[in-house]
N, C-alpha and C positions, 0 to 999 in steps of 0.2 A: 395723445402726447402733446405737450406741452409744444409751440413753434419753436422754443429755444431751443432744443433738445430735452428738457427735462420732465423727466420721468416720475419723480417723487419728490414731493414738497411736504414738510412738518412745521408749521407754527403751532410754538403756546402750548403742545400735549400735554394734559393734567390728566388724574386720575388718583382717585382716595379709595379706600376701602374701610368704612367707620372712619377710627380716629387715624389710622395708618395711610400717610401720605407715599404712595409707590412712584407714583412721576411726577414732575413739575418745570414746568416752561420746557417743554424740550422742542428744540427747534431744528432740523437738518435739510438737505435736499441729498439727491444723487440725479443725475444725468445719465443719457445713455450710453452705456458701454463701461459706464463707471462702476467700480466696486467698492462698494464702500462700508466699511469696519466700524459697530457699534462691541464697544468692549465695554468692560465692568464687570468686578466683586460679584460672588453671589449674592442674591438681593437686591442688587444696586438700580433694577428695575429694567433689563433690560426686554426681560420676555412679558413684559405688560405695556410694552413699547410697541414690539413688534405685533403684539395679540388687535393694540387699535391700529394699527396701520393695515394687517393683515383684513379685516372687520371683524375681527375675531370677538373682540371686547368695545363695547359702547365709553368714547372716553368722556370726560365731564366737560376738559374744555378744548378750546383748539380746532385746527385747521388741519387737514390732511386732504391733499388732491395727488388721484391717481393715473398718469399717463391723461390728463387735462378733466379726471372727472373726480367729484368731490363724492368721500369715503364717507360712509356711515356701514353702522350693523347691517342694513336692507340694502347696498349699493349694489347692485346686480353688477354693471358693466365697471366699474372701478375692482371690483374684486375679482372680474374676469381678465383684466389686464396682469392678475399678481398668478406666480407657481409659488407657494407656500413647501417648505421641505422642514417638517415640523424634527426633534428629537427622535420622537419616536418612528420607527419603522410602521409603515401605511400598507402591507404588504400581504396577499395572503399566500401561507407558504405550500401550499396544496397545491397552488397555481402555478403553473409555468411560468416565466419571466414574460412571454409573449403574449401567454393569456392575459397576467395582472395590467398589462398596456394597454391589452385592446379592451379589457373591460371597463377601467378606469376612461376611456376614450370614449367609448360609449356615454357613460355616464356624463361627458363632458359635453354631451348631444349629438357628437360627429356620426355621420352616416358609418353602418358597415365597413363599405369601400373607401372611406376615410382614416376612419381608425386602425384598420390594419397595416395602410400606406405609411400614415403618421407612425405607426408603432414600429416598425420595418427600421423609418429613419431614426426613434429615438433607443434603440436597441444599437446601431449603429457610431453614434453619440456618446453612448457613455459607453460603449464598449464591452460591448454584453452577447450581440450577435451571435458569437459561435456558441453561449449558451440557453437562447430562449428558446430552447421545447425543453431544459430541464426544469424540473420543480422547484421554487424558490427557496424550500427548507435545505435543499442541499447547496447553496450558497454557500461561502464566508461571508464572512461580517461587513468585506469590503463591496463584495458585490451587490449584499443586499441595500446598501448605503447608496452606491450609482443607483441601483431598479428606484429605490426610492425620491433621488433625484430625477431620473427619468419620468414618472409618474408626475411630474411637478411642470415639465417640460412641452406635454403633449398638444397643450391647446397652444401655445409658439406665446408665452406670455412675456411683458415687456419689463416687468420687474421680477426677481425673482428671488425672493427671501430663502436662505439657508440659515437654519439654529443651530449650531456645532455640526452640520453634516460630517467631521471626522472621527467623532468621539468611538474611544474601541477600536478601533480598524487597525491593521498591520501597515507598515512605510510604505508599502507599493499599491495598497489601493490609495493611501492617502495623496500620494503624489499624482494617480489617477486622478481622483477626484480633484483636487487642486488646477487641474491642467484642463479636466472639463470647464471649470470657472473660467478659467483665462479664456478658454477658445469663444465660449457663451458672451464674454465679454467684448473679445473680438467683432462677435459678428452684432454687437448693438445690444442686449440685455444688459438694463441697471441689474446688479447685485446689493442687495442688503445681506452681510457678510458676521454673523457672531461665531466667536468663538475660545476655549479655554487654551488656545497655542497658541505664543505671542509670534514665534515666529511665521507661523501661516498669515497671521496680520501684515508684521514684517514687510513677507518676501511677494502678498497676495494684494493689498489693498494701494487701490490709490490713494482715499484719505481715511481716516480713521477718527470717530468721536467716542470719546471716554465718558461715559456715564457713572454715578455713584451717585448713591440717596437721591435715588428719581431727578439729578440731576445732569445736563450735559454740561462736564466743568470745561473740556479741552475737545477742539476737531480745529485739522488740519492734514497735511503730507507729514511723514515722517518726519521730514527735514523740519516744517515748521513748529511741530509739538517738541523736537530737540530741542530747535531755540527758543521755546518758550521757559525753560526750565536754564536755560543759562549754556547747555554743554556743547561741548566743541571735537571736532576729530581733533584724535592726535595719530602722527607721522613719524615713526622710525625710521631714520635711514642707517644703513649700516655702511661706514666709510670709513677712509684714510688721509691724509694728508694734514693740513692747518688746522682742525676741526673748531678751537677757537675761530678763526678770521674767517671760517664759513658759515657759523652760527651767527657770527653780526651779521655776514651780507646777507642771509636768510632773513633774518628779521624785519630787515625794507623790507619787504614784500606784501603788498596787501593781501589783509585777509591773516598773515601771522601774527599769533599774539605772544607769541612764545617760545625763543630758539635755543638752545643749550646745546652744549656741547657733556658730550656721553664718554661711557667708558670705552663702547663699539661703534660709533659716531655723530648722528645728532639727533637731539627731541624736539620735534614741533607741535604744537596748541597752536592750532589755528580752524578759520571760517570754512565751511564747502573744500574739504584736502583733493579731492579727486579731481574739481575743474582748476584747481591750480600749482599740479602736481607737474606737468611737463615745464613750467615756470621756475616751480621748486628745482626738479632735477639739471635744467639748463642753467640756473644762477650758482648751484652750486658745483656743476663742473666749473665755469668760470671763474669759480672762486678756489678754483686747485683739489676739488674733492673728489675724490675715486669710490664712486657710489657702485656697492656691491648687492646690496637689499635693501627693499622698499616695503613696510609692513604699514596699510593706514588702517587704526581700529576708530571708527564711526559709533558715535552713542547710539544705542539701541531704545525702540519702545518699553521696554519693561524697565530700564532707569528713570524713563518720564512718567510710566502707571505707578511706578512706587513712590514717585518724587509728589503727586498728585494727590492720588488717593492713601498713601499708608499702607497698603498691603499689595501682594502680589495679585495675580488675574485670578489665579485658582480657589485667594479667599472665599 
């Protein structure tokens, strides 16, 4: 790994197929412990991104360095830094959940008395313990989702790429799963994070880049892709008293761009509503207002993928 912390580094990825241009110039990083969101349109290239990073796919041009070693199709130790957690299920369902670990762990070259230890704790991890001696096939859809993260998990890799690991699954594994992310992240693994829920991005990624036609148009924080597109929180308060003379004194306030007085009591358009919300609520007791409710609605990523690209995630 990288001394700074960083984990994964992208310059310039190119990649054609004949006439049909799939990537171009795509450039990103992620840090340790960071999770970070590559979205995009069907098409828009993002699984021929992941496929050279992963070494899955030989790219034409570009830079890719993994945990400080540089990525090709033959990278033995750069590809041993990544848990790849493809689409599809890596599973076999004949097998116990404990067998498919400690076989897959072998295969990863760990001794015997390795593989079983390591399988012990990733059974434990994603939350599967009380059922590894049952057979895989009698799964749900969510569990087999965790085993198949689990398998991705066992060599302890420092990047760890998920393709829609939610896609199919019921709410309560997906919130499983989700929480496994976060904890993985806690404890130092970069995440490379795709997926067709915008709110998993949302509520999951620390930054997020928007790809379409093999391009990366936008990356940033949530916050910063909002303000790329212009939007703003807006602030309902629900009150009584002046409602005129407390919409002026709200409007000094930095960061508002926009104060009204309502029919149930005032509208604000304004910068960042939540770090200066106790500011809002003191100026306007001050100003004679008897605040009863406080609703702030914050732009979301899917008004910035639409504002961007023209279609939704699911296109």
């Amino acid at each position: 790994m990288a001394s700074d912390g960083r984990v994964l580094t992208c310059r310039d990825l190119g990649k054609r197929f004949g006439e049909l241009v799939a990537v171009v110039g795509v450039g990103f990083h992620i840090d340790r412990g960071e999770i970070y969101g590559l979205l995009g349109p069907n098409g828009a290239g993002k699984t021929t991104t992941i496929s050279m990073i992963a070494g899955l796919l030989e790219r034409d041009s570009g830079e890719i360095v993994v945990a400080g070693e540089a990525m090709t199709s033959h990278s033995v130790r750069a590809k041993a830094a990544i848990g790849y957690v493809p689409q599809d299920l890596a599973i076999y369902p004949d097998l116990s959940g404990w067998e498919n670990l400690v076989f897959f762990a072998r295969l990863y070259g760990m001794p015997s008395s390795r593989a079983k230890v390591r399988s012990k704790e990733v059974l434990e991890t994603i939350g599967l313990a009380d059922r590894a001696g049952d057979q895989t096939k009698t799964y749900s859809g969510g569990m087999k989702r965790r085993l198949n993260i689990g398998l991705a998990l066992l060599h302890e890799p420092k990047l760890l790429i998920l393709d829609e690991p939610t896609v199919g699954v019921d709410p309560q594994s997906r919130n499983a799963i989700l929480e496994n992310v976060r904890e993985l992240s806690a404890h130092g693994v970069a995440v490379l994070y795709t997926t067709h829920y915008m709110e998993e991005a949302e509520h999951l990624c620390d930054r997020v880049g928007i790809i379409d036609h093999g391009n990366l148009i936008a990356e940033g924080t949530r916050r910063e892709l909002v303000s790329l597109v212009g939007e703003r929180d807006r602030v309902s308060l629900g009150a009584s008293g002046d409602l005129e003379k407390v919409a002026l004194s709200l409007s000094a306030i930095s960061g508002v761009r926009e104060a009204s007085a309502t029919d149930e009591g005032i509208a604000l358009v304004m910068d960042d509503a939540r770090s200066h919300l106790p500011e809002i609520l003191q100026q306007a007791a001050r100003a004679g207002a008897a605040i009863k409710t406080v609703e702030v609605t914050e732009p979301d990523l899917e008004a910035v993928f639409l504002h961007l690209t023209g279609r939704a995630l699911r296109d």
